[in-house]
TIKOL-227755 format. One line per field, with one value per residue (C-alpha): chain; x, y, z; residue in one letter; residue number from 1. Coordinates in steps of 0.02 Angstrom, whole numbers. Each point is the difference from the previous one (the first is absolute). Layout:
N
chaine A;... .
xx X;... .
yy Y;... .
zz Z;... .
residu A;... .
num NUM;... .
***
This chain:
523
chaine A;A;A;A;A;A;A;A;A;A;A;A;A;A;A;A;A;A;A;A;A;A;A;A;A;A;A;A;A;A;A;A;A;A;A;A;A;A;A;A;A;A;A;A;A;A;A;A;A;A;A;A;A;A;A;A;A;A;A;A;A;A;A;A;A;A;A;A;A;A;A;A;A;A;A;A;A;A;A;A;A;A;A;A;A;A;A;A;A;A;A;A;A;A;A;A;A;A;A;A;A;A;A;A;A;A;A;A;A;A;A;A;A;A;A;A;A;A;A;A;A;A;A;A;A;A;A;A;A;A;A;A;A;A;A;A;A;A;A;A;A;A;A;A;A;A;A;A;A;A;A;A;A;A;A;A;A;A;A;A;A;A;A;A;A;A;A;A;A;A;A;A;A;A;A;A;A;A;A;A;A;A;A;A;A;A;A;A;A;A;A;A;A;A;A;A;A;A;A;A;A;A;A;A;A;A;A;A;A;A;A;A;A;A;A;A;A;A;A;A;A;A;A;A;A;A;A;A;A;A;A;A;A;A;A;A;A;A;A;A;A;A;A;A;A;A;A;A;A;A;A;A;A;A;A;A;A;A;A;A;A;A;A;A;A;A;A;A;A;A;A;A;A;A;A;A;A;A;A;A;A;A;A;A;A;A;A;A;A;A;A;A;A;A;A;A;A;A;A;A;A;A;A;A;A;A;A;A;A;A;A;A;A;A;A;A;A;A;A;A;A;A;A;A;A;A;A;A;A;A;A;A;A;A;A;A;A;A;A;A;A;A;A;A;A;A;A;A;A;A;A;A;A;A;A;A;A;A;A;A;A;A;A;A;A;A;A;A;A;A;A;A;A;A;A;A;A;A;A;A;A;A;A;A;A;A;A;A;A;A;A;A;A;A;A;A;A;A;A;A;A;A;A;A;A;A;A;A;A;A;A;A;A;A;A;A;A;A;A;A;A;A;A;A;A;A;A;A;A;A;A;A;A;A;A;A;A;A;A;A;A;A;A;A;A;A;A;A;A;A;A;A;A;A;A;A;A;A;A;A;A;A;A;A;A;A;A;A;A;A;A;A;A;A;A;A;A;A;A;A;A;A;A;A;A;A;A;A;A;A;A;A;A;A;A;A;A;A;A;A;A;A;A;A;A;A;A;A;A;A;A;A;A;A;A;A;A;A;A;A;A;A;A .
xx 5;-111;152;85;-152;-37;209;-31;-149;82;171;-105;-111;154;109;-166;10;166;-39;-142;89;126;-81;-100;186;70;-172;9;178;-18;-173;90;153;-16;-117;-121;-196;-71;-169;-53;51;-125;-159;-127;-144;-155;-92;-148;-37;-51;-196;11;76;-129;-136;104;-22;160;-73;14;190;51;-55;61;158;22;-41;151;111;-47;50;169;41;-63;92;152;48;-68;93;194;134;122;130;-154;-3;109;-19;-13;-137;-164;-79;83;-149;182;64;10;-84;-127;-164;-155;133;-23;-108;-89;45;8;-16;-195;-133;-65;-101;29;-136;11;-73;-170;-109;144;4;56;62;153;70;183;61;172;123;64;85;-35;-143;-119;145;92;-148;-38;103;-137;-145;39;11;-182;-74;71;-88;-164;-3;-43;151;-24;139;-11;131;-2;-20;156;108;40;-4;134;80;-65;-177;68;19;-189;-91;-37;-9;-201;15;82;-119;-170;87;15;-185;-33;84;-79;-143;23;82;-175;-99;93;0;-123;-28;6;151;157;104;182;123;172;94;189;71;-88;-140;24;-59;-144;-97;31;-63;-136;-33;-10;-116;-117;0;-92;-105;-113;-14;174;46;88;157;11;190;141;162;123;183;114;-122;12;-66;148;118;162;-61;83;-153;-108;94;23;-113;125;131;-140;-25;131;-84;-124;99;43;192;3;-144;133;-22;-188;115;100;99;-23;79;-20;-156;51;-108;-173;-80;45;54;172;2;-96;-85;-22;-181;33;56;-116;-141;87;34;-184;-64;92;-35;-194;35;77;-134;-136;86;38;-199;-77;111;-54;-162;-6;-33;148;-70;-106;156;36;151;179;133;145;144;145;224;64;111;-105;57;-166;-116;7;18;-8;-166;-76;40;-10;-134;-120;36;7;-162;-101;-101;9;-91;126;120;166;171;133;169;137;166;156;119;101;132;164;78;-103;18;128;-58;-180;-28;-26;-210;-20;98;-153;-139;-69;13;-69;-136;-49;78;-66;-178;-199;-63;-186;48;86;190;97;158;80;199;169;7;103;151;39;-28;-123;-125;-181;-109;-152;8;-179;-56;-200;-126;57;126;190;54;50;-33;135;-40;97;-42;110;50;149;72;62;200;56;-179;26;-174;-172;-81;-153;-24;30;-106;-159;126;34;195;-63;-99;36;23;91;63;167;-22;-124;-120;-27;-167;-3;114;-26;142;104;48;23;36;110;157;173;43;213;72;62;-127;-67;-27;-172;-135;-80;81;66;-84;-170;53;77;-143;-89;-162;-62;-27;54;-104;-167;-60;-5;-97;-107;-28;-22;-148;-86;-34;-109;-95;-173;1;-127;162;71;179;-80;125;83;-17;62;19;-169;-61;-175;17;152;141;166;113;28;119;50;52;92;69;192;17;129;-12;-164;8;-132;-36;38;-69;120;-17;-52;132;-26;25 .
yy -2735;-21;8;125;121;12;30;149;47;0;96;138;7;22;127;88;-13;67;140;68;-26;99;136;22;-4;154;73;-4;46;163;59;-14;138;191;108;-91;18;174;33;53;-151;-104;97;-7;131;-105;72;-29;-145;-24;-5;156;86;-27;56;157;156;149;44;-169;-18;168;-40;-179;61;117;-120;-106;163;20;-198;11;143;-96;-175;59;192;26;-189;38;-40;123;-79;25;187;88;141;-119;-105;38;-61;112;131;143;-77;133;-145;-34;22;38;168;86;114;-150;-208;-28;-199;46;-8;171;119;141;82;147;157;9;-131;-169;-22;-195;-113;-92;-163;11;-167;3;-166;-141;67;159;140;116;125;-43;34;174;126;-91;12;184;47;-124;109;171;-66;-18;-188;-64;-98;-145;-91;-136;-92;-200;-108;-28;132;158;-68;-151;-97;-158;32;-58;-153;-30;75;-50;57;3;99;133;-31;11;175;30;0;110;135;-10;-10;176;66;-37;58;176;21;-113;-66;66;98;-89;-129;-25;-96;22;-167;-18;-145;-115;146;-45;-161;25;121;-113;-131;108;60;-202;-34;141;-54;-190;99;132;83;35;168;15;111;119;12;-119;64;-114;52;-140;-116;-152;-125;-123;-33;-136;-195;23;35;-121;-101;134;-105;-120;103;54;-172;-24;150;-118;-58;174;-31;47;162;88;-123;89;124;58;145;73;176;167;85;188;25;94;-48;-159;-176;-48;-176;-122;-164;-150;9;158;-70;-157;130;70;-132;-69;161;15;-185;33;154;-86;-164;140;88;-160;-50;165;23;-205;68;172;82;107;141;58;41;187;42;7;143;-103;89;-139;17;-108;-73;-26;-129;-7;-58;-83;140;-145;-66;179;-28;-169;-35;158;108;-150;-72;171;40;174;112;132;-59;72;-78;140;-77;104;-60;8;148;-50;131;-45;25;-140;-119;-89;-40;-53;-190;-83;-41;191;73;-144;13;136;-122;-142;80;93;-76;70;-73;59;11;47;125;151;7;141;-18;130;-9;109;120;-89;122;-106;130;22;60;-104;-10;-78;-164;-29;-167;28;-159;-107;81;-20;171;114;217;70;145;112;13;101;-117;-70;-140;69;-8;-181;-85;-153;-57;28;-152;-65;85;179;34;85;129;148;75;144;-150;30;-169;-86;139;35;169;14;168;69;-14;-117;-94;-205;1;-65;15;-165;21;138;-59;29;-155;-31;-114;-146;-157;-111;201;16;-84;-50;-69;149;-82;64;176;-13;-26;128;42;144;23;131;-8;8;170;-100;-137;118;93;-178;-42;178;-74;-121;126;66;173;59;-23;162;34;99;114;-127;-33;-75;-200;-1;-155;37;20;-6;165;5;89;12;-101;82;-126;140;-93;-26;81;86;176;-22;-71;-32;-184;-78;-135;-105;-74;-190;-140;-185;-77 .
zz 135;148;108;-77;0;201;20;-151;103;186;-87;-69;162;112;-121;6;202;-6;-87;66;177;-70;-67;170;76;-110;28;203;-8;-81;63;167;-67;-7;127;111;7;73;66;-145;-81;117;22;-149;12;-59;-153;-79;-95;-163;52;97;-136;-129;132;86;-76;-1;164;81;-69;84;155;-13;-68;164;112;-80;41;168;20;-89;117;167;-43;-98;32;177;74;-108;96;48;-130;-142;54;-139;-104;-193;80;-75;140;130;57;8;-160;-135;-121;118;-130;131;32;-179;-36;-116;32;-186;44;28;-145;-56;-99;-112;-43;-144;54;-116;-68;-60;-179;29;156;5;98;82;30;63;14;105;161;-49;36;-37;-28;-156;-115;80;-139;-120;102;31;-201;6;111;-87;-154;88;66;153;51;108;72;104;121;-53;149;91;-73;101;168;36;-112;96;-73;-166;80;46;-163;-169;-189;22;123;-97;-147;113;60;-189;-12;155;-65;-180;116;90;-168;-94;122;-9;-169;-65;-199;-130;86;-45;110;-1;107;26;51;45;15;104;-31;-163;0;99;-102;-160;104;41;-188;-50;156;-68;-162;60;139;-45;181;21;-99;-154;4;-164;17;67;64;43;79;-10;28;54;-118;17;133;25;12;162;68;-29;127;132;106;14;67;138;52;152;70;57;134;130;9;-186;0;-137;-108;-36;-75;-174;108;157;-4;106;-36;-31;-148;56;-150;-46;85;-28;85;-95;47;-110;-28;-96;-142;18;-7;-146;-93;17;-84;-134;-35;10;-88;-158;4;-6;-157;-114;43;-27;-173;-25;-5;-98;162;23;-124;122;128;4;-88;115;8;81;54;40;1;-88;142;153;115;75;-116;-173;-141;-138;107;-31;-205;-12;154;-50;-143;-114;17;12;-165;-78;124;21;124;8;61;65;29;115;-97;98;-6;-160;39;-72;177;62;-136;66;144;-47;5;-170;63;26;-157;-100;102;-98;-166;83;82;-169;-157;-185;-19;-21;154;61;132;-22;69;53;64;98;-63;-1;-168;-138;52;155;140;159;-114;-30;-126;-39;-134;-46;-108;-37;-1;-136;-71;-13;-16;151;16;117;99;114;177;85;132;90;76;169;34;47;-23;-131;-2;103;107;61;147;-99;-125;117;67;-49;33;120;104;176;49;-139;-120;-80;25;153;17;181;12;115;118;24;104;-149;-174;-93;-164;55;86;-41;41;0;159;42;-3;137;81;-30;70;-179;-171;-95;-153;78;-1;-133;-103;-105;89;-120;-154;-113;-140;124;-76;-171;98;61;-153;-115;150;-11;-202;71;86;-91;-71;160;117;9;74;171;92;102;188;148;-5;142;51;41;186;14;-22;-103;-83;-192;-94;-135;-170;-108;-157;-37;-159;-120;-62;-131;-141;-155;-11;-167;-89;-73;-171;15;46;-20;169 .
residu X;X;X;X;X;X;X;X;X;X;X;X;X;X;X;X;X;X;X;X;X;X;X;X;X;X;X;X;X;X;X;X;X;X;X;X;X;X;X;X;X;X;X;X;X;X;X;X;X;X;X;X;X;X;X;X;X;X;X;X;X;X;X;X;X;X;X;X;X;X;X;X;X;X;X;X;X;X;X;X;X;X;X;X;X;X;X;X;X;X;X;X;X;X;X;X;X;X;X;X;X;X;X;X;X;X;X;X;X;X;X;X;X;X;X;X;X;X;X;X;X;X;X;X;X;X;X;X;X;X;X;X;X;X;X;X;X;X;X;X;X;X;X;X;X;X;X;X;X;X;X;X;X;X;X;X;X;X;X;X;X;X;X;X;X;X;X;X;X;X;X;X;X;X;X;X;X;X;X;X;X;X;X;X;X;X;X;X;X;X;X;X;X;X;X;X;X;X;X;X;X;X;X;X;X;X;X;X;X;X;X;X;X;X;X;X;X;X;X;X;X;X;X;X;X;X;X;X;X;X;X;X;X;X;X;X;X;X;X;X;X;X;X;X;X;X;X;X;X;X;X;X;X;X;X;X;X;X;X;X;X;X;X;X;X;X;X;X;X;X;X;X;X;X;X;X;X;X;X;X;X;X;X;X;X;X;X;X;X;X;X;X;X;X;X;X;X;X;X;X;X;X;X;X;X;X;X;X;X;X;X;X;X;X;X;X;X;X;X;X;X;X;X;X;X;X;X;X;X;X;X;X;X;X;X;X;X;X;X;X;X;X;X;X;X;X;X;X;X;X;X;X;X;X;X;X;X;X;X;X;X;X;X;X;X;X;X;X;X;X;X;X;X;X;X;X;X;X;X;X;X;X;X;X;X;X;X;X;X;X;X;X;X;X;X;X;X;X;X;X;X;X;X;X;X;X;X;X;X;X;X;X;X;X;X;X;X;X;X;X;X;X;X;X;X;X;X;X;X;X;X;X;X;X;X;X;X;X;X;X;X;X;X;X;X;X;X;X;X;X;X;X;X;X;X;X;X;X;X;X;X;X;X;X;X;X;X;X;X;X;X;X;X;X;X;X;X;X;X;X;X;X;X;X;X;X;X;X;X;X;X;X;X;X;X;X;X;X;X;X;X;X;X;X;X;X;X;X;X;X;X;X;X;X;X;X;X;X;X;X;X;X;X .
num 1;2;3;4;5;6;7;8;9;10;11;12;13;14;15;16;17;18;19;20;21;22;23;24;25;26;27;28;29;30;31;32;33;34;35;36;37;38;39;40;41;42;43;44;45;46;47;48;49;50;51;52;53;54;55;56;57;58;59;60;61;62;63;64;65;66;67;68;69;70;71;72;73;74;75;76;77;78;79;80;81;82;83;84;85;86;87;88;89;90;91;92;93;94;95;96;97;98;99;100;101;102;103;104;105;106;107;108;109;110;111;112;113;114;115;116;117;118;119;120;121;122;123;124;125;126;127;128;129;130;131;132;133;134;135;136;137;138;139;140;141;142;143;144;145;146;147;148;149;150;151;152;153;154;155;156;157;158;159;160;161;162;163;164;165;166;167;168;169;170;171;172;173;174;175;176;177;178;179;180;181;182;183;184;185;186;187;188;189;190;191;192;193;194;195;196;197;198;199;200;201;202;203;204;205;206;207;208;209;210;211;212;213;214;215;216;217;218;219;220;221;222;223;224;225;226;227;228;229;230;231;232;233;234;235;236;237;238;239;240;241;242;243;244;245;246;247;248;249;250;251;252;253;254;255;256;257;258;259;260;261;262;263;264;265;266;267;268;269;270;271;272;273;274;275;276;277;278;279;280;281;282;283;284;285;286;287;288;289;290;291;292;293;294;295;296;297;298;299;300;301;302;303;304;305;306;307;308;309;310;311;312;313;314;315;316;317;318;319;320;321;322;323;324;325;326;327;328;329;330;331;332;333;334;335;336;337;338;339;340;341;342;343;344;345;346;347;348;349;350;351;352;353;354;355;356;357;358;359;360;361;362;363;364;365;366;367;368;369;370;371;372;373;374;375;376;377;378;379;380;381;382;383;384;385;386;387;388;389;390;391;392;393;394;395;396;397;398;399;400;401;402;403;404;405;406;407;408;409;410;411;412;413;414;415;416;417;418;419;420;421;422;423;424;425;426;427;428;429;430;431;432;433;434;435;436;437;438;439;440;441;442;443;444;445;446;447;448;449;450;451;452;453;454;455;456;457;458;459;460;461;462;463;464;465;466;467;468;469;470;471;472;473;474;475;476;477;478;479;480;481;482;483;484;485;486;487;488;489;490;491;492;493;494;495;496;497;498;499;500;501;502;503;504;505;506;507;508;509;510;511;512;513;514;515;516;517;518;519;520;521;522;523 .
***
């Protein structure tokens, strides 16, 4: 035995050798494929830390935030090469995506102020590699209603995707607090205080709601709204660091990187480094230790109650994390759980994989729950048509009720990235208003050719970035609005300071019909 145990020993030390050399093998190999590393790629605008955050007031940011412009524009757009000068780079000063050339850079942080006294303030916090646009069709029906809207940029988001590779999750958190900051001190207690969260959003202003529950100075938000948020994400993850290691060494600098891909998005990174999802993943892991302690303790009563909107395929986030991660340890404080089923058209059906025709039955099977679900669902005939599938706080039973919506011709489900969007949104809508021109439409192409053409997967583009059932959205967050916030006549989406155009969010809808209540169903 004592011999036999140092051989047992060496074996599994060397088969352990052999694969982790391995694995960093495969790992060099194919960070090395596909596109190489651009300028913007390299240079990492620096931020402010955590400290400065919690002792910088809105003023402070914006002036911090356009010094960080100015630098992206000295050390990235004003030193391209010529072979970086074409018309999809968002970096390009003549690029039709080139954001500083709107009328408004939507990747800033901004106000909306309503035009008399506010009745209430709300937070905007938008999601990972994304910006202070995609939450701006919300903000503006906010502001309509009589909120102050603030919306801030997180740290290392709207300028180069490289600043996602030198920030951190409390970083995004500590910019969590500024805003609630600037939105109390516009519309201060007993006014009421919502935030809006998608995705990565998401999980920072739950984070935020737990934090305020164990620390009295921090604000307590009235009213939670979470759009696909991202409680839960793959265990791949949680060992993204690894894959960054060879970066460490300069011959292998792509290896600090999960894709690198053309950035013609104006809005929104499409290359994506490593520490992304290590930042990610180290949220939503604090996020869930702070839930299964708080309910440990009879503490989460005191957390305002959640209107989650969420797909039930995302291949983002976790939709069983948001169930099984959130909704099942919250007590019965009002919360509500709206699921986007696919499109169960019988032309479809077919060609539906098995996990998506039973994703709606695992994610909801028959049982008391204490949250209200509503699940958003074809009409028992089969066709386009949606209605609304509603199970009350424990009960079994479900009320049906017409909503006059569609699915849209060809779409088979909606995603992650579409629910904030409305169809007429300029940038990523299936049916695009005119209101304004970001140089390109997204969600809008007619895309038929032969691959390998483009200069991006077709599966990007190919993915639904609106949402048609956003005017039911809308409609299902105006509940959660108190009785003082009157509908005003609306306005132009204004940054304070700043000058844009309207964007119109006109609902997809059938010819009228009354709702109906259906008689109740055991689910």
């Amino acid at each position: 035995m004592r011999i036999a145990m140092p051989r047992l020993l060496k074996f599994i030390l060397i088969l352990a050798g052999v694969a982790l050399l391995t694995f960093f093998g495969v790992r060099i190999y194919d960070s090395q494929r596909g596109l190489p590393l651009e300028p913007w790629h390299k240079f990492a605008p620096r931020e402010m830390t955590v400290d400065e955050l919690d002792h910088a007031d809105w003023r402070a940011y914006l002036d911090k935030e356009a010094e960080i412009f100015q630098s992206v524009r000295a050390h990235v757009t004003e030193t391209l090469p010529e072979e970086d000068k074409v018309p999809y780079n968002r970096y390009y000063a003549r690029s039709p995506v080139y954001p500083p050339s709107f009328a408004q850079d939507w990747n800033r942080s901004y106000l909306l102020l309503p035009p008399s006294e506010p009745v209430g303030a709300v937070v905007l916090l938008h999601g990972l590699t994304d910006s202070p646009y995609s939450l701006r069709h919300i903000g503006a029906r906010y502001r309509d209603h009589g909120f102050v809207v603030v919306a801030i940029r997180a740290p290392a988001h709207g300028t180069t995707p490289a600043a996602l590779s030198a920030t951190d999750w409390e970083s995004w958190l500590a910019a969590t607090r500024l805003a609630v900051r600037e939105a109390r001190r516009l519309a201060p207690k007993p006014l009421p205080l919502h935030i809006v969260g998608f995705s990565n959003g998401g999980s920072l202003a739950l984070k935020y709601a737990l934090d305020a529950i164990e620390n009295e100075q921090l604000a307590r938000p009235d009213n939670l709204i979470l759009i696909s948020p991202m409680v839960g994400i793959t265990r791949f993850a949680r060992f993204a660091g690894l894959a960054g290691l060879p970066a460490y060494l300069p011959a292998f600098a792509k290896a600090a990187w999960l894709s690198v891909l053309p950035e013609f998005n104006p809005f929104k990174y499409n290359s994506f480094p490593v520490n992304g999802a290590r930042q990610s993943y180290r949220l939503t892991d604090a996020l869930q230790t702070q839930i299964s302690r708080l309910e440990r303790e009879g503490r989460l009563a005191a957390l305002a109650p959640i209107l989650t909107f969420q797909s039930v395929m995302d291949f983002t986030v976790s939709t069983q994390a948001v169930v099984s991660g959130l909704y099942s340890h919250l007590p019965a404080n009002g919360s509500e759980l709206v699921l986007f089923d696919v499109n169960r058209n019988a032309k479809f059906g077919p060609l539906l994989r098995a996990s998506a025709e039973t994703a709606l039955s695992r994610l909801a099977p028959p049982e008391q729950r204490t949250y209200r679900l509503t699940v958003i669902t074809n009409t028992d005939e089969g066709t386009d048509d949606v209605v609304e599938r509603v199970v009350e706080a424990n009960s079994t039973v479900d009320h049906t009720r017409a909503l006059g919506l569609f699915y849209p011709k060809g779409v088979f489900s909606l995603s992650h990235v579409a629910l904030p969007f409305p169809l007429t949104d300029s940038l990523y809508g299936l049916a695009p208003d005119d209101t304004e021109n970001f140089g390109v439409n997204l969600g809008a192409l007619p895309l038929r050719g032969e691959r390998g053409t483009l200069i991006v997967s077709m599966d990007a583009l190919l993915r639904m970035s609106s949402n048609p059932f956003f005017p039911y959205m809308v409609e299902r967050i105006e509940e959660r609005l108190p009785a003082t916030a009157k509908l005003s006549v609306k306005e132009p989406i204004e940054p304070v300071g700043r000058t844009s155009k309207p964007s119109p969010s006109e609902p997809l809808r059938r010819p009228a019909a009354p709702p109906s209540r259906g008689s109740g169903r055991a689910r």
